[in-house]
PyMOL Python script that loads the backbone (N, CA, C, O; Angstrom):
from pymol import cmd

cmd.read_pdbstr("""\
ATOM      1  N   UNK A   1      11.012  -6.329  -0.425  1.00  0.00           N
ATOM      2  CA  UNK A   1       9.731  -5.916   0.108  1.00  0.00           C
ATOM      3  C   UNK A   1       9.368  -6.864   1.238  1.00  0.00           C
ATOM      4  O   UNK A   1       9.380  -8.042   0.881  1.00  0.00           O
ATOM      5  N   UNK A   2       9.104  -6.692   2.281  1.00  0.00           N
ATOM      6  CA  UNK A   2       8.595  -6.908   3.475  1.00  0.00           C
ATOM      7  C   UNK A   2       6.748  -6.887   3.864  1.00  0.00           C
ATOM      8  O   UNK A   2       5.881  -6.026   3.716  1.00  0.00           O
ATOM      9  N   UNK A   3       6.743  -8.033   4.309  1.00  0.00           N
ATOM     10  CA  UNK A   3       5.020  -8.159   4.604  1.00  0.00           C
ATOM     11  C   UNK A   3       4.585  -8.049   5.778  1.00  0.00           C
ATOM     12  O   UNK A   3       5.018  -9.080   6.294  1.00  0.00           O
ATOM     13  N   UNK A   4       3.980  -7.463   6.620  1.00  0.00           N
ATOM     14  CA  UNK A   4       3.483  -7.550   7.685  1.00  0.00           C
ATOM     15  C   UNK A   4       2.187  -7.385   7.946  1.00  0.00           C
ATOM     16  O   UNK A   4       1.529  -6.344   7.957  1.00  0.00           O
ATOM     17  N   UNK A   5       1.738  -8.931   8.239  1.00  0.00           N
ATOM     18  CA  UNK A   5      -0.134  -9.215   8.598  1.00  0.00           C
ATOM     19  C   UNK A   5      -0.321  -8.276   9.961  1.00  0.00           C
ATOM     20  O   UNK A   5       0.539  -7.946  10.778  1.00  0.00           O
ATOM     21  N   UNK A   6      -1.734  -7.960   9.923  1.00  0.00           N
ATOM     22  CA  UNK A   6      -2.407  -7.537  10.758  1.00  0.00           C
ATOM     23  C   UNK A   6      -2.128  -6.129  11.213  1.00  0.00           C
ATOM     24  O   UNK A   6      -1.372  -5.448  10.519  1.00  0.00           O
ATOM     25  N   UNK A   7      -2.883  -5.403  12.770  1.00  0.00           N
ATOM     26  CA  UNK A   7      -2.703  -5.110  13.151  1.00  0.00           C
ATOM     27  C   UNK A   7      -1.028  -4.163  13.166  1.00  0.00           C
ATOM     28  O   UNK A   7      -0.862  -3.025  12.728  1.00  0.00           O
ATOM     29  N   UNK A   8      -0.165  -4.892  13.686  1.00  0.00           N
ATOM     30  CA  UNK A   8       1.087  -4.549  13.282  1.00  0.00           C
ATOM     31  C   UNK A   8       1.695  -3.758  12.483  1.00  0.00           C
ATOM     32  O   UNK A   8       2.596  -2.938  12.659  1.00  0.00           O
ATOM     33  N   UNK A   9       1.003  -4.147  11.415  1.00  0.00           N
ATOM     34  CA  UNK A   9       1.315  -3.581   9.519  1.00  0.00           C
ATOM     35  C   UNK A   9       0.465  -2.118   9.922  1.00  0.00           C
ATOM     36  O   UNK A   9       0.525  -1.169   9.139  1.00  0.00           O
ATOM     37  N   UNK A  10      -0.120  -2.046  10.869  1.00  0.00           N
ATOM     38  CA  UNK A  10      -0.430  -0.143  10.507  1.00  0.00           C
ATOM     39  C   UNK A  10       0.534   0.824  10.690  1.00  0.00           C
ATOM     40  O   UNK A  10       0.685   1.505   9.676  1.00  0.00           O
ATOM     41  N   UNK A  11       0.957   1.008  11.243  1.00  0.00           N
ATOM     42  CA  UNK A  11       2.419   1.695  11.392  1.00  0.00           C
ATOM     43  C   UNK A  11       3.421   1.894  10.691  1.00  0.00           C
ATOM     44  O   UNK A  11       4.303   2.732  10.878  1.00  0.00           O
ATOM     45  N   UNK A  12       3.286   0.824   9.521  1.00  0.00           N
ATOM     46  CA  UNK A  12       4.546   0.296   8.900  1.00  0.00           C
ATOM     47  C   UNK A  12       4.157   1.384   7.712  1.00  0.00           C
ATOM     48  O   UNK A  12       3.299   0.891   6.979  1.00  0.00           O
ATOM     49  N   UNK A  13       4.494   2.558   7.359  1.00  0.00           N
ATOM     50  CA  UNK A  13       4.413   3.690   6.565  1.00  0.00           C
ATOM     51  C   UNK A  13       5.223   4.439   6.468  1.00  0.00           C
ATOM     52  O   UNK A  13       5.962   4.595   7.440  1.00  0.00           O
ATOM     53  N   UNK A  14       5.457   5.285   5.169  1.00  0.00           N
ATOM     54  CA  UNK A  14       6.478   6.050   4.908  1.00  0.00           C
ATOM     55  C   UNK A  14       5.568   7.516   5.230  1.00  0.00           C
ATOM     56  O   UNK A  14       6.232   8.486   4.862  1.00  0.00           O
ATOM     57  N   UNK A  15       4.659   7.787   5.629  1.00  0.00           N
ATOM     58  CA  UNK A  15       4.046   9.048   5.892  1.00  0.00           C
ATOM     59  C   UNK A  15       3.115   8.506   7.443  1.00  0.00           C
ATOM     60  O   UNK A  15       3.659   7.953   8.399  1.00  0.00           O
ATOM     61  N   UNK A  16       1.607   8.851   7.341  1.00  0.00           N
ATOM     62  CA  UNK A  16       0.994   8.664   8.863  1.00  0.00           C
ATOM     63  C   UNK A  16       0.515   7.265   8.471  1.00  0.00           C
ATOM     64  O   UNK A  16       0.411   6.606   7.437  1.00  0.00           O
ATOM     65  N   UNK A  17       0.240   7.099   9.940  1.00  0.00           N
ATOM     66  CA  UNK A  17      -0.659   5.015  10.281  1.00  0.00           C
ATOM     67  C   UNK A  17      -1.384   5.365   8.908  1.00  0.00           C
ATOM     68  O   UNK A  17      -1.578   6.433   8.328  1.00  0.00           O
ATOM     69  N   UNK A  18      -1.793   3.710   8.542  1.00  0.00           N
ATOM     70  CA  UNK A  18      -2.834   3.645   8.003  1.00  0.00           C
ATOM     71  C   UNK A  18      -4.154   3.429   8.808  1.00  0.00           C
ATOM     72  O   UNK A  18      -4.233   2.924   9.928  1.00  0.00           O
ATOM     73  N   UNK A  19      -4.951   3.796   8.209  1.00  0.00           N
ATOM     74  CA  UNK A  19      -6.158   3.739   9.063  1.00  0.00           C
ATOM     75  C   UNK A  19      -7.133   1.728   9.207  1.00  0.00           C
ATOM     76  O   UNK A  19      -7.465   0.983   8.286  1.00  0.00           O
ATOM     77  N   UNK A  20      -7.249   1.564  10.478  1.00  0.00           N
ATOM     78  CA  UNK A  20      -7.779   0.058  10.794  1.00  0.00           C
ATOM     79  C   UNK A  20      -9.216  -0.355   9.491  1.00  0.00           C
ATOM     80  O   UNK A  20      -9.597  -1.521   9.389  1.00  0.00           O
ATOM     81  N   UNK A  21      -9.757   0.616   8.742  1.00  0.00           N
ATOM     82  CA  UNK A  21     -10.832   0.040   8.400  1.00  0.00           C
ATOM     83  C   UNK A  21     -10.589   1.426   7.337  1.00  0.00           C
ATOM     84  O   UNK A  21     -10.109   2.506   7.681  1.00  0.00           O
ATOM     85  N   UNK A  22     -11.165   0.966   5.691  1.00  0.00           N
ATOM     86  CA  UNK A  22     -11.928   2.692   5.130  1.00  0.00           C
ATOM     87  C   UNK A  22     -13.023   1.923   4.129  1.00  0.00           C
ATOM     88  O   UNK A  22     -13.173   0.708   3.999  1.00  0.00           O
ATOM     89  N   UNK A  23     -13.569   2.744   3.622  1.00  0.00           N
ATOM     90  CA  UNK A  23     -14.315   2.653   2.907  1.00  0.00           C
ATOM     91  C   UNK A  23     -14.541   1.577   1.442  1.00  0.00           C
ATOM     92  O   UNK A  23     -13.941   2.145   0.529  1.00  0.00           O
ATOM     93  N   UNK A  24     -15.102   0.422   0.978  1.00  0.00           N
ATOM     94  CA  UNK A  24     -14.956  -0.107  -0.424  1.00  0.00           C
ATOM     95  C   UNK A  24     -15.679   0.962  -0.882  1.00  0.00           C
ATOM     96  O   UNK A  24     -16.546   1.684  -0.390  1.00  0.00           O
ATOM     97  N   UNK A  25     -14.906   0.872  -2.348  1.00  0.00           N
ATOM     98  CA  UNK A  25     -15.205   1.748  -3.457  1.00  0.00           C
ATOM     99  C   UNK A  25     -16.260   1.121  -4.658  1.00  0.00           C
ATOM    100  O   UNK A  25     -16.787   1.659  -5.632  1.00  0.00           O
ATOM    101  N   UNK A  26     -16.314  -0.274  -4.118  1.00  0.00           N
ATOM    102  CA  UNK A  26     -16.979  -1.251  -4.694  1.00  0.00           C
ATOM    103  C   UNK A  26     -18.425  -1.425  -4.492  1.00  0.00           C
ATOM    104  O   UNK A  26     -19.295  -1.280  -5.351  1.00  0.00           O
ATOM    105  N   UNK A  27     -18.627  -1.838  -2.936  1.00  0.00           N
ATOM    106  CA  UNK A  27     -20.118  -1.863  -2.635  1.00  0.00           C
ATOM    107  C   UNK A  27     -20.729  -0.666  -1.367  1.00  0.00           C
ATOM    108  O   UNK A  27     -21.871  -0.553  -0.919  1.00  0.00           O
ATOM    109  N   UNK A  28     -19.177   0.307  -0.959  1.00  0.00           N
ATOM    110  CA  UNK A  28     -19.380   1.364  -0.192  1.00  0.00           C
ATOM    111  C   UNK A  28     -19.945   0.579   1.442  1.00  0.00           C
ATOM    112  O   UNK A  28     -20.753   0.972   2.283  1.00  0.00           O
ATOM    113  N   UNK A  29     -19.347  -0.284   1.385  1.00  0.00           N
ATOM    114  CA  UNK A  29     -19.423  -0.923   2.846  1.00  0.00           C
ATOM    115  C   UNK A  29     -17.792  -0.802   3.421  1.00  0.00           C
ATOM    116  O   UNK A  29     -16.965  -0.168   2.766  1.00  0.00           O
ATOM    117  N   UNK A  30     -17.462  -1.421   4.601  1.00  0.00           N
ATOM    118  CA  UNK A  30     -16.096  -1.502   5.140  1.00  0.00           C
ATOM    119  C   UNK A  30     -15.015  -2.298   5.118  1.00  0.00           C
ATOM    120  O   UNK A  30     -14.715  -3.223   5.873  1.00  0.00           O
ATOM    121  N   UNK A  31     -14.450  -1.854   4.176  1.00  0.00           N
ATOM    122  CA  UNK A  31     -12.797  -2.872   4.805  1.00  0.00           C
ATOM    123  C   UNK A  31     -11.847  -2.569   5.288  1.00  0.00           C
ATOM    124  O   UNK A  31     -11.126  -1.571   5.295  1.00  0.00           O
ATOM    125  N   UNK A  32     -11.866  -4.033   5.956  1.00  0.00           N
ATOM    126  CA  UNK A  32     -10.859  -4.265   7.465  1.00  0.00           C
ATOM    127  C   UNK A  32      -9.429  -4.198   6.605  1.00  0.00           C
ATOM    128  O   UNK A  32      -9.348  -4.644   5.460  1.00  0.00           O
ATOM    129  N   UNK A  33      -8.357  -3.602   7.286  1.00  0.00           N
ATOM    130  CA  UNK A  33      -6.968  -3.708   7.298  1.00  0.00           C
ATOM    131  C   UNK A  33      -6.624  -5.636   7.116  1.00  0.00           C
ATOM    132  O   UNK A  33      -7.339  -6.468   7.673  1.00  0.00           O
ATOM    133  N   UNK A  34      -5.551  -5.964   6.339  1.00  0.00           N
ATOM    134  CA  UNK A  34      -5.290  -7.312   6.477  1.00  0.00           C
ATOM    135  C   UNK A  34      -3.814  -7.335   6.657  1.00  0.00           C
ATOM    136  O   UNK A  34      -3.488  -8.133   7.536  1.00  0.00           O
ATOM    137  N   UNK A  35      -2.611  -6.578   5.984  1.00  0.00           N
ATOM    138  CA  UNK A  35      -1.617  -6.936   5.759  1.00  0.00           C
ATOM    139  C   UNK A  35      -1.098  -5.538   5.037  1.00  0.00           C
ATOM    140  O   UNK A  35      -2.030  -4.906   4.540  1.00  0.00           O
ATOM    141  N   UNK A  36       0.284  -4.897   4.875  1.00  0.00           N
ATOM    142  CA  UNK A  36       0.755  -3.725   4.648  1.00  0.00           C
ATOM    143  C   UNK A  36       2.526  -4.699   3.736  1.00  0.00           C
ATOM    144  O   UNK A  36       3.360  -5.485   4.186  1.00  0.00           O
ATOM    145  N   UNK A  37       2.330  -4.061   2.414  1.00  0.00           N
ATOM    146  CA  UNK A  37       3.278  -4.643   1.883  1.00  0.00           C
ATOM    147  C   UNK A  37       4.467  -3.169   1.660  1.00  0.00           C
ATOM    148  O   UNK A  37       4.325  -2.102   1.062  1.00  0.00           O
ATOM    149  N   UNK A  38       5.836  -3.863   2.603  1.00  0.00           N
ATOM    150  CA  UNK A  38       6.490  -2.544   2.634  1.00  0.00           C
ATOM    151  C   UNK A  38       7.782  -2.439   1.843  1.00  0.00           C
ATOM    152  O   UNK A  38       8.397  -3.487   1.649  1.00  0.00           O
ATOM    153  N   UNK A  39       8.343  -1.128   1.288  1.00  0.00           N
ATOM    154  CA  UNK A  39       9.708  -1.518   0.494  1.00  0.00           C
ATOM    155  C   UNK A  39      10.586  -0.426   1.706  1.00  0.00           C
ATOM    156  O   UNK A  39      10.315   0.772   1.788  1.00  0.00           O
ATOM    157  N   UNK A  40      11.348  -0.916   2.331  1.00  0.00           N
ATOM    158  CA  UNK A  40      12.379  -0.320   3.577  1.00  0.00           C
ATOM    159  C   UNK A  40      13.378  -0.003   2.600  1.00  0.00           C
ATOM    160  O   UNK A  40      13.303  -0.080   1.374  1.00  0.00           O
ATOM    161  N   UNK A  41      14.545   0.451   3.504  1.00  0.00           N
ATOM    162  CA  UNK A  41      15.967   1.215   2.934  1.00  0.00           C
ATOM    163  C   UNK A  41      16.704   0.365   2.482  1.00  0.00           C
ATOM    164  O   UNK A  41      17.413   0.585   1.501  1.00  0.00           O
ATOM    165  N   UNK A  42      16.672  -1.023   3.254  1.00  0.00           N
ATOM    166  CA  UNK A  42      17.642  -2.223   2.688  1.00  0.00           C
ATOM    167  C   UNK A  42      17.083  -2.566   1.151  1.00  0.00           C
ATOM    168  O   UNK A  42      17.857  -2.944   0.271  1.00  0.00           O
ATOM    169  N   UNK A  43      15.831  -2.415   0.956  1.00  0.00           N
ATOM    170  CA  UNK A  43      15.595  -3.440  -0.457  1.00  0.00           C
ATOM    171  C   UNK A  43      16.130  -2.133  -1.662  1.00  0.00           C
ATOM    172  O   UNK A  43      16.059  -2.365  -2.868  1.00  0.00           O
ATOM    173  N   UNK A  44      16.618  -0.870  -1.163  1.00  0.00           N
ATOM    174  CA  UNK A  44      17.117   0.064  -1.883  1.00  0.00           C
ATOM    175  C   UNK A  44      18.642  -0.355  -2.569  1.00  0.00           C
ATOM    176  O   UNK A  44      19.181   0.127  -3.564  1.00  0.00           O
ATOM    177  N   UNK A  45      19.018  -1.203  -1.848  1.00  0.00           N
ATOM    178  CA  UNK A  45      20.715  -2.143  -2.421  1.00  0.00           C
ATOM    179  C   UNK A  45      20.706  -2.829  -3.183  1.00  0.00           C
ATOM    180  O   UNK A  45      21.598  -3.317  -3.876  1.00  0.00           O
ATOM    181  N   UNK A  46      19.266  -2.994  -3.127  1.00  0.00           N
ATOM    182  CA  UNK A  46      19.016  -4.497  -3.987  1.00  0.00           C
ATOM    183  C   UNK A  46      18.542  -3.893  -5.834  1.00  0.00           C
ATOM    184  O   UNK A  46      18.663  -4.544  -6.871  1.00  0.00           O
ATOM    185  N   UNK A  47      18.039  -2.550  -5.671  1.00  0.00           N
ATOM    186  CA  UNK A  47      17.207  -2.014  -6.965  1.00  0.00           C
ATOM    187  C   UNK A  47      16.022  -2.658  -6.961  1.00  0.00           C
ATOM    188  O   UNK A  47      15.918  -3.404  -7.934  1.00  0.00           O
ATOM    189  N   UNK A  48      14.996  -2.656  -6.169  1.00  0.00           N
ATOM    190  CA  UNK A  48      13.951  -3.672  -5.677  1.00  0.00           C
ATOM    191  C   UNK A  48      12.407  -2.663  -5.741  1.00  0.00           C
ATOM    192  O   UNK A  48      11.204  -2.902  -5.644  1.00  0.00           O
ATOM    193  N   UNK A  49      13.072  -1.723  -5.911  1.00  0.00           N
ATOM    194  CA  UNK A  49      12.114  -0.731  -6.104  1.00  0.00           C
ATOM    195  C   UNK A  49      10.781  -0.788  -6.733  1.00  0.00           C
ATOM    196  O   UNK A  49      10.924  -0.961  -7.943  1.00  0.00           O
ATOM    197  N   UNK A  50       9.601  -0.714  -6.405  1.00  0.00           N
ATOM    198  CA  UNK A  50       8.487  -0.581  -7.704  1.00  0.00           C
ATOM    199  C   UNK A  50       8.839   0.547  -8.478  1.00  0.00           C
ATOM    200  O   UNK A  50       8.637   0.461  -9.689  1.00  0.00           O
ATOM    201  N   UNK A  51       9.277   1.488  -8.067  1.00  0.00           N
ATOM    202  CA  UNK A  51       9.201   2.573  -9.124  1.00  0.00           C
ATOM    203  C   UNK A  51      10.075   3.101  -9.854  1.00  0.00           C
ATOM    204  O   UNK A  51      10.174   4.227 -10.341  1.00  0.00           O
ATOM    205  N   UNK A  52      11.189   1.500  -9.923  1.00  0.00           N
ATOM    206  CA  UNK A  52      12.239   1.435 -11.116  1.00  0.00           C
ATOM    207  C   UNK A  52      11.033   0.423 -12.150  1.00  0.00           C
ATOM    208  O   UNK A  52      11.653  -0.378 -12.850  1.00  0.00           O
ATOM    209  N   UNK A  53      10.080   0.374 -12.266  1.00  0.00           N
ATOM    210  CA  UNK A  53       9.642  -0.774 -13.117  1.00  0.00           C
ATOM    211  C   UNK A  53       8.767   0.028 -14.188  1.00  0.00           C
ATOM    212  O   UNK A  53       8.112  -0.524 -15.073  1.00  0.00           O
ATOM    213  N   UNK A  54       8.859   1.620 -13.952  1.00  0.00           N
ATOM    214  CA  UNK A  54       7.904   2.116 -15.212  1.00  0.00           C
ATOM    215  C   UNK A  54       8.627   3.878 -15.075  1.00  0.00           C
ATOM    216  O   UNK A  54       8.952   4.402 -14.010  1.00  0.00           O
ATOM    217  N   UNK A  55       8.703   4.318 -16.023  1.00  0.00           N
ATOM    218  CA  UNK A  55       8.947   5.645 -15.912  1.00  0.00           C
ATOM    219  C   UNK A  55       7.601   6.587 -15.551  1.00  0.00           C
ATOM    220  O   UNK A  55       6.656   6.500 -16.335  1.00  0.00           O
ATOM    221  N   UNK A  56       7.463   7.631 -14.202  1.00  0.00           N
ATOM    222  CA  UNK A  56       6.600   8.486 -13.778  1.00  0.00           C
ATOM    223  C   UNK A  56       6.357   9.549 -14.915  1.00  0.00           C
ATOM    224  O   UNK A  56       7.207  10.437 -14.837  1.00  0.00           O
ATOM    225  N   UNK A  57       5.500   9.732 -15.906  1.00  0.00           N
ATOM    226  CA  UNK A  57       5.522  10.449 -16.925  1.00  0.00           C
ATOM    227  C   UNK A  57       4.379  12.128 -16.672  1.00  0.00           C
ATOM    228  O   UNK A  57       4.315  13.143 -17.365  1.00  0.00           O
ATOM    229  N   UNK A  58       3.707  11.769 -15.491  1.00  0.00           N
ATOM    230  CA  UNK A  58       2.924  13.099 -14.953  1.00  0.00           C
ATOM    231  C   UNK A  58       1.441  12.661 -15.480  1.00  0.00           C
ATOM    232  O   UNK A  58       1.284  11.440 -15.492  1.00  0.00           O
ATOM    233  N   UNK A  59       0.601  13.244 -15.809  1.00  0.00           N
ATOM    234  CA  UNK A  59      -0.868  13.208 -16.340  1.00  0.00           C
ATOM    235  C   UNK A  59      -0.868  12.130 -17.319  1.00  0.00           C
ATOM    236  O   UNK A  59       0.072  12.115 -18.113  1.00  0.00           O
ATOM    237  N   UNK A  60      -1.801  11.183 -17.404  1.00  0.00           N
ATOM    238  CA  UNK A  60      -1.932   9.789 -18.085  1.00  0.00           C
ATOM    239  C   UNK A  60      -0.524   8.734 -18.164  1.00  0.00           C
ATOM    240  O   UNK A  60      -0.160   7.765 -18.829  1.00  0.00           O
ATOM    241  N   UNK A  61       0.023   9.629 -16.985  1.00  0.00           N
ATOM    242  CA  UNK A  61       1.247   8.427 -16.931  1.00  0.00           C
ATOM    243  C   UNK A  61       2.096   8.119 -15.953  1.00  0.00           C
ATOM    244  O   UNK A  61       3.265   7.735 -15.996  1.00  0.00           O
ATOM    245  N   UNK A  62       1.009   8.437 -14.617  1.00  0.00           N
ATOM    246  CA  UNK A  62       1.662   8.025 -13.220  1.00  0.00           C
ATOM    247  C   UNK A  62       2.117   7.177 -12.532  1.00  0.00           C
ATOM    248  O   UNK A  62       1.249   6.345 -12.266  1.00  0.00           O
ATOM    249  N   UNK A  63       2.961   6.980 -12.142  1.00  0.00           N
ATOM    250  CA  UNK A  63       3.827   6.118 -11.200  1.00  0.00           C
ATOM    251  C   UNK A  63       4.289   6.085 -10.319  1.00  0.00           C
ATOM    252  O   UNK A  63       4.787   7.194 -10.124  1.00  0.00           O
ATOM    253  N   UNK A  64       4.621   4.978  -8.971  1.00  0.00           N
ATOM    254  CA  UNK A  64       5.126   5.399  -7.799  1.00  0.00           C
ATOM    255  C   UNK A  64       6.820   6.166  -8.488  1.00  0.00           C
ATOM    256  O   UNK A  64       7.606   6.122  -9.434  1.00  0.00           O
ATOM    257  N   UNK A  65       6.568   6.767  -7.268  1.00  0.00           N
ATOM    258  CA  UNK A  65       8.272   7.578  -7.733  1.00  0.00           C
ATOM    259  C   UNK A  65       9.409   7.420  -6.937  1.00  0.00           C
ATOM    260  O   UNK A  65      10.561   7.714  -7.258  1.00  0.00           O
ATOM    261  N   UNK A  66       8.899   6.778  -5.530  1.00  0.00           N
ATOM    262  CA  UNK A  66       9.637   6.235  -4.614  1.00  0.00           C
ATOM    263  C   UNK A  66       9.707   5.163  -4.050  1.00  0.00           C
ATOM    264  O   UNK A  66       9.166   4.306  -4.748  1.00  0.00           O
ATOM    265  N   UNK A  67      10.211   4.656  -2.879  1.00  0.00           N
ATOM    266  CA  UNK A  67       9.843   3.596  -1.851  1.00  0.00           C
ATOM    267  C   UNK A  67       8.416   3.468  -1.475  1.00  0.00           C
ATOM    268  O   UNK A  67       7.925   4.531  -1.097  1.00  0.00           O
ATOM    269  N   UNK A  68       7.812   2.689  -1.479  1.00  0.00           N
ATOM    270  CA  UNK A  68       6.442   3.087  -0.941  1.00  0.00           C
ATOM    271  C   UNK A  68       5.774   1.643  -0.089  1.00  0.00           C
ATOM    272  O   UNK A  68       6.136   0.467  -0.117  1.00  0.00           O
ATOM    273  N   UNK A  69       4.917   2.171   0.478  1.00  0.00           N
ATOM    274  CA  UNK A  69       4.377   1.066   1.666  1.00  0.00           C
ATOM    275  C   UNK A  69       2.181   0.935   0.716  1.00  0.00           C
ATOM    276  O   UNK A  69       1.374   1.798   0.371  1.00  0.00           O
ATOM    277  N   UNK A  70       2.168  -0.525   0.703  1.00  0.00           N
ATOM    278  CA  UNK A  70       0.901  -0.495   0.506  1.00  0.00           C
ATOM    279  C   UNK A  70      -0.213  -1.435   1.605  1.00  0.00           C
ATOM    280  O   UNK A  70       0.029  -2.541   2.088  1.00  0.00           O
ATOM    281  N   UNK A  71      -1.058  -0.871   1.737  1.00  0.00           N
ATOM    282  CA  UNK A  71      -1.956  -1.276   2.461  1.00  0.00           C
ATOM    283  C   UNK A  71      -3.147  -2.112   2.067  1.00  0.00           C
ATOM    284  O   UNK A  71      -3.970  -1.698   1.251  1.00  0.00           O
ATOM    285  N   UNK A  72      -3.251  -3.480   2.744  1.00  0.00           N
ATOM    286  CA  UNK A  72      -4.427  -3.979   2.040  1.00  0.00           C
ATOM    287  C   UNK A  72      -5.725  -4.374   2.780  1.00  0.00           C
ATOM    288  O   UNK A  72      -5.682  -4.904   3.890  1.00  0.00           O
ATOM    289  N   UNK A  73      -6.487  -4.195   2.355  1.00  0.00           N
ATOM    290  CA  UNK A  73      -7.957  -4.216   3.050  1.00  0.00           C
ATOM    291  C   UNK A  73      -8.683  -5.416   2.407  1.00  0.00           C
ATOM    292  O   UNK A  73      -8.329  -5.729   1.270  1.00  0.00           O
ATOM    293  N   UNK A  74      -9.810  -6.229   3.104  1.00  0.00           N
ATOM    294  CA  UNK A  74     -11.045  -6.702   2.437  1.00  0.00           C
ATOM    295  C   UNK A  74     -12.265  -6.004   2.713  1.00  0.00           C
ATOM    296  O   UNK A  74     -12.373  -5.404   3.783  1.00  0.00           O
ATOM    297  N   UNK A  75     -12.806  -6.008   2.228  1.00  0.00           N
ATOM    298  CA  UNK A  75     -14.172  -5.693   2.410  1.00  0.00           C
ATOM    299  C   UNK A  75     -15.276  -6.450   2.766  1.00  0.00           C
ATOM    300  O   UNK A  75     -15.834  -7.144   1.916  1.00  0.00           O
ATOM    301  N   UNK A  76     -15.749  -6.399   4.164  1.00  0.00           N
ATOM    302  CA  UNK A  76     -16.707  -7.047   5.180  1.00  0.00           C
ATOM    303  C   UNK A  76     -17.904  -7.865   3.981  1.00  0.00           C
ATOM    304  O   UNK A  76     -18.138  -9.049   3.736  1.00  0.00           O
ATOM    305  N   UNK A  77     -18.390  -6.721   3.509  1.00  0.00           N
ATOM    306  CA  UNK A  77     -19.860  -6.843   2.596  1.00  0.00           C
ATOM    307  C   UNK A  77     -19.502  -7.456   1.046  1.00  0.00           C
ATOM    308  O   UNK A  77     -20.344  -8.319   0.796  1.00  0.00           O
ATOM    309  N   UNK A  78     -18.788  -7.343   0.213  1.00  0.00           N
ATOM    310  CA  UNK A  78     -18.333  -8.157  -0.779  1.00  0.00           C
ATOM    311  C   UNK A  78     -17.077  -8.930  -1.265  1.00  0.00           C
ATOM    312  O   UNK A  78     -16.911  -9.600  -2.285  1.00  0.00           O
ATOM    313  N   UNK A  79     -16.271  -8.648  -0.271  1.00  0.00           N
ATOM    314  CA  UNK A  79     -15.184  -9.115   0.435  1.00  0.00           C
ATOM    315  C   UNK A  79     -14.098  -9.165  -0.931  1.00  0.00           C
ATOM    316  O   UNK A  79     -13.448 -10.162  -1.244  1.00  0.00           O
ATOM    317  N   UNK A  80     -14.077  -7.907  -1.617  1.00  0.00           N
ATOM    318  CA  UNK A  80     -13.089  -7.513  -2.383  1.00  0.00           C
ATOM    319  C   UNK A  80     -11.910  -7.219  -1.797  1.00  0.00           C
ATOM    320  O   UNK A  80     -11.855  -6.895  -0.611  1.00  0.00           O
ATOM    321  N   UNK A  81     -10.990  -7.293  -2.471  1.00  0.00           N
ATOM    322  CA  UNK A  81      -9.329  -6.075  -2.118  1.00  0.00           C
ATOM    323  C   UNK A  81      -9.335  -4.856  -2.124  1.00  0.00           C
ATOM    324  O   UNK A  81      -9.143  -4.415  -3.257  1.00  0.00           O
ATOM    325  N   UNK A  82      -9.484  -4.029  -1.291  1.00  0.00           N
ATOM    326  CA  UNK A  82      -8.646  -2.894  -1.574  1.00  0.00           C
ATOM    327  C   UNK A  82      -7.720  -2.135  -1.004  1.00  0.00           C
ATOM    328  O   UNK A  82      -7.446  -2.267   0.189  1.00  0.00           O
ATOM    329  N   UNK A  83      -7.248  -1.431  -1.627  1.00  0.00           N
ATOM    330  CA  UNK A  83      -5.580  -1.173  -1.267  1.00  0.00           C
ATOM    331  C   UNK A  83      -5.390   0.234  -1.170  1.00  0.00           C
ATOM    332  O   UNK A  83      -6.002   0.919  -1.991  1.00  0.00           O
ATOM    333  N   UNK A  84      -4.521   0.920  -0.166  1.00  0.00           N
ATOM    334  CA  UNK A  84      -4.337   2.187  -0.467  1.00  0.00           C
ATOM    335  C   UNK A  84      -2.568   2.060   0.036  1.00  0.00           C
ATOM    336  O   UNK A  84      -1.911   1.252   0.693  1.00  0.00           O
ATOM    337  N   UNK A  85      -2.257   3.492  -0.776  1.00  0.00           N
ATOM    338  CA  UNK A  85      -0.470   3.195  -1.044  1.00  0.00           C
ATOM    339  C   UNK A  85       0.094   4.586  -0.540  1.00  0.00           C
ATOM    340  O   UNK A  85      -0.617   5.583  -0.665  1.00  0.00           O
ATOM    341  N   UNK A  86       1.510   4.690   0.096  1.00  0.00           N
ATOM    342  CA  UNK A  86       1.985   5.732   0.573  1.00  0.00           C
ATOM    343  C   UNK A  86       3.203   5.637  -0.188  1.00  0.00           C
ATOM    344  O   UNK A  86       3.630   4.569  -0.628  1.00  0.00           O
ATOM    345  N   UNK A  87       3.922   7.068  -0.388  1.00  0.00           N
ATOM    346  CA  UNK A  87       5.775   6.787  -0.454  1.00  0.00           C
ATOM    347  C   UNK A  87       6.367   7.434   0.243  1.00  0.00           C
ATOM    348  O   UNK A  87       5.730   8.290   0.857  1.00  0.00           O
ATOM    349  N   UNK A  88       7.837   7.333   0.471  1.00  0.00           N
ATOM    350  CA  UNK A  88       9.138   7.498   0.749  1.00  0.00           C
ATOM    351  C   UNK A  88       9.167   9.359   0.418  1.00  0.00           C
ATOM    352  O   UNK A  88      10.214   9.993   0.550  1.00  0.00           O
TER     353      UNK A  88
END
""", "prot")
cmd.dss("prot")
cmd.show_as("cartoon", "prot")
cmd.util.cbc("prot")
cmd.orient("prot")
């Protein structure tokens, strides 16, 4: 898995950009983009996968199912984490 701060890290997705800023779910104010944590084709040699680490079971038992890229945000106003995730 591969890290890329800032700016930069929007792009870095297995579907469209992530977006520079969305919504906390926390205090419903804005967080900024910080860093995009990515799993590429090489860490596929390795079995590096998140979504070798739990079986995807469907309703009360979801899991990534692929490669996937996550996105991390703070939040301006209570300056929580939050994260939104794409896959492969």
């Amino acid at each position: 898995m591969k890290v890329i701060i800032g700016e930069e890290g929007l792009g870095i997705s297995w579907q469209g950009r992530f977006d520079p800023d969305i919504s906390c779910p926390y205090c419903h104010g804005r967080a900024d983009f910080a860093f995009v944590a990515y799993e590429g084709l090489r860490d596929a040699d390795k079995g590096s996968f998140l979504c070798s680490l739990k079986k995807n079971e469907g309703k009360n038992g979801f899991w990534v199912h692929d490669c996937c890229a996550v996105a991390v945000y703070f939040c301006r106003g209570c300056l929580k984490a939050v994260a939104e995730m794409n896959q492969g």
